[in-house]
C-alpha positions in Angstrom: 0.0 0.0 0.0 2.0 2.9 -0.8 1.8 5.9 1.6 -0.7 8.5 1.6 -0.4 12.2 2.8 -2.2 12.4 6.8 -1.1 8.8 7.4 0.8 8.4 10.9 4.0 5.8 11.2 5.4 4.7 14.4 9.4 3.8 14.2 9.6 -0.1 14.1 12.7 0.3 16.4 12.1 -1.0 20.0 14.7 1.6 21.0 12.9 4.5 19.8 9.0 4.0 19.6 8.3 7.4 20.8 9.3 8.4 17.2 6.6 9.2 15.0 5.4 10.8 12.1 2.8 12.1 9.8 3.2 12.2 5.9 3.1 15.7 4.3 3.6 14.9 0.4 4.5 11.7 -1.4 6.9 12.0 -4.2 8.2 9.1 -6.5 10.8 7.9 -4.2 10.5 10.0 -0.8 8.0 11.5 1.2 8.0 14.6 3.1 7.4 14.4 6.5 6.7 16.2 9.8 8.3 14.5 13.0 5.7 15.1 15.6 8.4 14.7 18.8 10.3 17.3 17.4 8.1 19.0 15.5 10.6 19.9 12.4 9.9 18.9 8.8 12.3 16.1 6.5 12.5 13.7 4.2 12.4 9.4 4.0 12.5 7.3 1.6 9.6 5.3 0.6 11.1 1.9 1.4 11.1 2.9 4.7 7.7 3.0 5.4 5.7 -0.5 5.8 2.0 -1.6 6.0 2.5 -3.8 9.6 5.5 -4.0 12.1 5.8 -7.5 11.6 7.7 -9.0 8.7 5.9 -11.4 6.0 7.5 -14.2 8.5 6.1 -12.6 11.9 9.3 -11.5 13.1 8.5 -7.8 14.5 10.3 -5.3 12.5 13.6 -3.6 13.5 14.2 -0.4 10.9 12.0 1.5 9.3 8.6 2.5 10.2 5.0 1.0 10.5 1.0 2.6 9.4 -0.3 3.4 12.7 -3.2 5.0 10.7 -4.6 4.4 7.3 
């Protein structure tokens, strides 16, 4: 499901799930993005971004970040 501008992600990384952010824009290979804990604007690319924290195999995710909303 590719991402969608409004959609929340929560970082996948145990160490940091405090991180999240909403998408701004969606370009062909990055979106822009508005970090709400620190409340600055960047960039990610889109391969960073998945549908579930768990992997096809039902490992949870380490990297990247998981839809918390659709």
């Amino acid at each position: 499901m590719p991402a969608k501008p409004g959609q929340i992600y929560q970082q996948c990384d145990p160490h940091a799930p405090h991180i999240r952010l909403r998408i701004m824009t969606v370009g062909p290979n990055r979106a822009e993005v508005f970090y709400m804990h620190t409340g600055r604007a960047g960039r990610i690319l889109l391969n960073a971004l998945h549908d579930s924290a768990v992997t096809k195999t039902g490992k949870p995710r380490r990297t990247g970040y998981a839809l918390e909303t659709k």
